[in-house]
N, C-alpha and C positions, 0 to 999 in steps of 0.2 A: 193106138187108140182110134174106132169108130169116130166115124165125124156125128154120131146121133150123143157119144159119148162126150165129145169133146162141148159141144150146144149146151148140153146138161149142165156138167161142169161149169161152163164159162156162166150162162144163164144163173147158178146158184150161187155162184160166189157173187157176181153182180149182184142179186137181190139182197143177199146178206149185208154187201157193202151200202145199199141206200138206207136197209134199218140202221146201222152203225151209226153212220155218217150224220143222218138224222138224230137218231139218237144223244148226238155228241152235242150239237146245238140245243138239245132241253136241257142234259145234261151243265155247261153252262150259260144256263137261261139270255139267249137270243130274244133282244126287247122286241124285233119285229113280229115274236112270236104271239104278243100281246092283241096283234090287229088279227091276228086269225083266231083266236080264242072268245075276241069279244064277239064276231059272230053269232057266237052259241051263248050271248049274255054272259061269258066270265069277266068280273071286271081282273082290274092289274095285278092286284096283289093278291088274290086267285090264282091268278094267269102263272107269278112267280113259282107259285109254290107248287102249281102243278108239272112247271116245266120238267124238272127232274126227275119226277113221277114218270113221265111220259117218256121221256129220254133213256131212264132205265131201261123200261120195258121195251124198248125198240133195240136198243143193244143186245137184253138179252135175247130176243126174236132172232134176231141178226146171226148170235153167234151159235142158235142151234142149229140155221140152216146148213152152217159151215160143221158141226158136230153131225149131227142127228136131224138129216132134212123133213120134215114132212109136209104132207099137200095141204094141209091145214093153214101152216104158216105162210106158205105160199098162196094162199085163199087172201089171208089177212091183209098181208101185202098189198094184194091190188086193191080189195076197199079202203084200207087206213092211204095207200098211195094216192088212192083216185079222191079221197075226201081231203088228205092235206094239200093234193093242189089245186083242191077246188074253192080252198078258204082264202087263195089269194086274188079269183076276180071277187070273190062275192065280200070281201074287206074291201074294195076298192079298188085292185089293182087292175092292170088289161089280162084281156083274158090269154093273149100269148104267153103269162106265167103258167099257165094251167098248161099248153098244149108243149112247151120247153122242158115239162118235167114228164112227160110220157113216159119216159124210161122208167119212172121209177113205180108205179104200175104196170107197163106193158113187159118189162121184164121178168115178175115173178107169171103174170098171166101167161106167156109163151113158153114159160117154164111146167105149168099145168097142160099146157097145149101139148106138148113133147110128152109128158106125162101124165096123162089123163087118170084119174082115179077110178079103180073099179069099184062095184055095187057096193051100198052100203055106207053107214054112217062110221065105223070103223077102219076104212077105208081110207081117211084124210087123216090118220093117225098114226099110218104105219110108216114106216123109214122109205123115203123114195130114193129108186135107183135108179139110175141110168139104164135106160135099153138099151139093149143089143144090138135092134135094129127095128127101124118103122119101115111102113109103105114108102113109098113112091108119092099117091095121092096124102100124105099123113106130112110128108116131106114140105110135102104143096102148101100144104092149110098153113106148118110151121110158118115157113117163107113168106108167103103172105104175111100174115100176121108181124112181123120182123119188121117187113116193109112197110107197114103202117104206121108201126111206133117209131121208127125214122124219122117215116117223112115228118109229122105231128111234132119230134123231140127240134128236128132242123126247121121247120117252118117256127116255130114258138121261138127257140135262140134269133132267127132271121128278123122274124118281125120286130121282136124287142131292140134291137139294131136299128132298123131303120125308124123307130116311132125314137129313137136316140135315149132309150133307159140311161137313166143318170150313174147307175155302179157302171155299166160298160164303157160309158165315155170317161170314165174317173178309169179304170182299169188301161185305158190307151193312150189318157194322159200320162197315166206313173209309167208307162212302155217309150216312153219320148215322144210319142207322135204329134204335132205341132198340130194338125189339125182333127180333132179327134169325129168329129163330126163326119166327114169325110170317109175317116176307116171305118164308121158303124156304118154307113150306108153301101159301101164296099162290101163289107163282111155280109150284112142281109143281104145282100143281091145274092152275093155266093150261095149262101145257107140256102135260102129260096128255092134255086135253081138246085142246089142240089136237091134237093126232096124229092123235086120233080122228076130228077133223072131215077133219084131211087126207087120212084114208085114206078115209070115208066120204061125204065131200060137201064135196071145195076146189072153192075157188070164189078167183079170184084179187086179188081186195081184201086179204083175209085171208089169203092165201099173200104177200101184197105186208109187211103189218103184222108176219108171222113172221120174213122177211128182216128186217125194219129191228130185230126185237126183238132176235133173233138178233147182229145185228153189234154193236149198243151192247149187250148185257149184255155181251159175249166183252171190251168195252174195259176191267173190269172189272176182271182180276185183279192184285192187289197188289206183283205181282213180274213183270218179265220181259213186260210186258203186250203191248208189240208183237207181240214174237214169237208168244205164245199167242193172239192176233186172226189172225197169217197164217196159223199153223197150221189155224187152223178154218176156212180155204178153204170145204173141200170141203161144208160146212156152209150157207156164203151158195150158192155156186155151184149146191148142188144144190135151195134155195128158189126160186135165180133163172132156175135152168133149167125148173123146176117150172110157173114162171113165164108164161114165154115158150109153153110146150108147152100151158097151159091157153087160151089165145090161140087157135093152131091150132087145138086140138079144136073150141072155140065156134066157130068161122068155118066149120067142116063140120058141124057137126051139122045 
């Protein structure tokens, strides 16, 4: 399998996993989902009945990309991605909620990027496939683009760490660590600095190391932990596509 092959792949199944994932959270109505909703004036009991409403629809989204992909649905993606994590600074929350879920927009976007839609309004309707093979310059934009949603998914995890988010210090309390303060500000240093390196000089050992750190801390959280690993899809997807892309470049340089 092409490594433009392998991108594709990994990129679709990632974006399918954050509709899921997400999904599964309306699905069984997640009360925090109530402070993003009121945004838009829904009140609570609104909020309930829409959850599953919404939930549905993001499953079955999810499971056509995985059937029957098209660029449409990967259109949706990055706006429904980029508007549900914009509802968590504008609820309240810091705005490194917004920049830690990159993935889950930046992943279907870079999957449009690889496969760009030709002319036409029927165009984002038909079954996208994998190419065979892109430019050189087409490789580049990919790449780029990769490395952007890294650094943004690891700086947003990082800073949440070090400003000490209350689920992260509760996730390293139940791990035994005596002092959990300590590991968040440890872990954001890393996070941090790693972004940096990725935007500035990946190299892919250490793009390899970021995927593995990435999957096992997301195993982590105290509640609902499944769910919240699928949803961060777009998060491995777009390490592992990072991945594969750093691969190509070497081999033409």
């Amino acid at each position: 399998m092409k490594t433009e092959q392998k991108i594709y792949h990994t990129l679709r199944i990632a974006s399918a996993m954050c509709l899921i994932g997400h999904g599964a959270f309306g699905i069984i109505t997640k009360t925090v989902w109530c402070n993003y909703l009121a945004v838009f004036g829904i009140g609570q009991d609104m909020a309930y009945q829409l959850m599953p409403i919404i939930g549905s629809a993001d499953i079955l989204m999810g499971l056509s990309l995985l059937v029957y992909p098209v660029r449409a649905v990967a259109l949706w993606l990055v706006i429904w991605g980029l508007a549900t994590a914009s509802m968590r600074p504008l609820s309240g929350e810091p705005f490194a909620e917004l920049l830690e879920r990159a993935g889950n927009f930046g992943a279907p976007l870079a999957l449009l990027i690889l496969c760009p839609p030709e002319k036409g309004f029927r165009a984002w309707f038909r079954k996208m496939e994998a190419p065979l093979v892109i430019s050189t310059e087409h490789m580049k934009r990919l790449t780029i683009s990769l490395q952007l949603v890294a650094f943004m998914l690891l700086v947003g995890h990082g800073w949440l760490n070090i400003i000490e988010k209350k689920a992260l210090l509760a996730q390293y309390t139940s791990l035994g660590f005596s002092n959990a303060q300590k590991v968040a500000l440890a872990a954001g240093i890393f996070e941090i600095t790693a972004a940096i390196i990725v935007i500035a000089r990946p190299i892919r050992p250490f793009i390899l190391l970021l995927l593995i750190w990435k999957m096992t801390t997301e195993l982590f959280y105290p509640q609902w932990e499944l769910f919240e690993w699928v949803e961060r899809g777009g998060s491995y997807g777009t390490l592992l596509a990072l991945w594969f892309a750093l691969k190509r470049n070497k081999s033409e340089s």
